[in-house]
C-alpha positions in Angstrom: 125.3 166.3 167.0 124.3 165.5 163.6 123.7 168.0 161.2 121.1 167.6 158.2 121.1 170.1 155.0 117.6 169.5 152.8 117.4 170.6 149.5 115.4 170.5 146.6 112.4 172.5 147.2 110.7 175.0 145.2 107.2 176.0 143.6 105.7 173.2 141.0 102.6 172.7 139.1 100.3 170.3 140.3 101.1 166.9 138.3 104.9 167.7 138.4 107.7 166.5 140.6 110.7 166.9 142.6 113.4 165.6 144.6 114.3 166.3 147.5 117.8 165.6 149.4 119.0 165.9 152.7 122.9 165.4 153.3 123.9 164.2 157.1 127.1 165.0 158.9 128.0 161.7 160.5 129.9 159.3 160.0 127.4 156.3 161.0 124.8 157.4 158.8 124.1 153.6 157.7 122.7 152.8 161.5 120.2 155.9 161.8 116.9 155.1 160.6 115.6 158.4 158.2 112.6 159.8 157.6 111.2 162.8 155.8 108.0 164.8 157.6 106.0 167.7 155.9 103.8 170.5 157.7 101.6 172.5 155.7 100.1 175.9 157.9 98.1 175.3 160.8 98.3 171.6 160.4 100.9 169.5 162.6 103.7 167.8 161.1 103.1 164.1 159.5 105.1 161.7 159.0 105.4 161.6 155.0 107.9 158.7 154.7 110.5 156.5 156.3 113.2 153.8 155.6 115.3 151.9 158.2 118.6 151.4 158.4 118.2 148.1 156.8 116.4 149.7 153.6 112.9 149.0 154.7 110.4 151.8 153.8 107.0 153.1 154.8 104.6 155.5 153.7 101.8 157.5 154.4 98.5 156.7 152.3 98.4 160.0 150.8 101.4 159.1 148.6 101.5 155.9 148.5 102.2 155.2 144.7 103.9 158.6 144.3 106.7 159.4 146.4 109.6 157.2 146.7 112.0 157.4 149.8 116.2 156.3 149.3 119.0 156.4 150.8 122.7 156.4 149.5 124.6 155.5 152.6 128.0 156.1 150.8 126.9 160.2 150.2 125.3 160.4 153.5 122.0 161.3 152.0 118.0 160.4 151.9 116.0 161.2 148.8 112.5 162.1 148.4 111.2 161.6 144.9 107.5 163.4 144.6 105.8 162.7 141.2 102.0 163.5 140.6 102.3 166.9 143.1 99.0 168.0 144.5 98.1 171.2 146.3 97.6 169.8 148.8 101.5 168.0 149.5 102.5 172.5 149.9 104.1 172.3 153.0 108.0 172.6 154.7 109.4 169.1 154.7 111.6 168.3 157.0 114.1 165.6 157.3 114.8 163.2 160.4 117.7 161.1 161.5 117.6 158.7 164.9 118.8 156.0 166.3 115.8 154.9 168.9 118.4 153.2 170.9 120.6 155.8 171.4 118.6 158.5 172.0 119.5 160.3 168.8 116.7 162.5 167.0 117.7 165.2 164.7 116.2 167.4 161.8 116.9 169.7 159.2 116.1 173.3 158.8 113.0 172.3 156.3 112.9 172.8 152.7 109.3 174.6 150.8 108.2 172.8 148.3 104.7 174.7 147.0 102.0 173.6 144.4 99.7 175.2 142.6 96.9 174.6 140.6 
């Protein structure tokens, strides 16, 4: 079992930023593949942003050119940089760990992170 802590949440204006982290409790974090996911109320959750094990990364359109997804595999952690905040990015994001091949899925607990206009 793998056990992710997010951080970094928290109320912002639109046009401001922040980062978010999530520290894993494994010792093979370089293998899993991480991803952070955001659901705002009454919507499902998205996939916001991914980056392989390898360092590859993806993004959804909607912040494509704003957020920027890391990892540091020697702190166990995946980062989250969100510039240019909207309204509409208010929602819990959540961070994922998994190794497809091994079955292994996990999340975090979800972190707030609120804008207003």
């Amino acid at each position: 079992q793998v056990q992710l802590v997010e951080s970094g949440g928290g109320l912002v204006q639109a046009g401001g930023s922040l980062r978010l982290s999530c520290a894993a409790s494994t010792s093979i974090f370089i293998a899993y593949a991480m991803g952070w996911y955001r659901q705002a109320p009454g919507k499902q959750r998205e996939l916001v942003a991914d980056i392989t094990s390898g360092g590859n990364t993806n993004y959804v359109d909607s912040v494509m050119g704003r957020f920027t997804i890391s990892r540091d595999n020697a702190k166990n952690t995946v980062y989250l940089q969100l510039n240019s905040l909207k309204p509409d990015d208010t929602a819990v994001y959540y961070c994922n760990a998994r190794i497809v091949t091994l079955n292994h899925n996990y999340w975090g607990q979800g972190t707030q992170v609120t804008v207003s206009s």
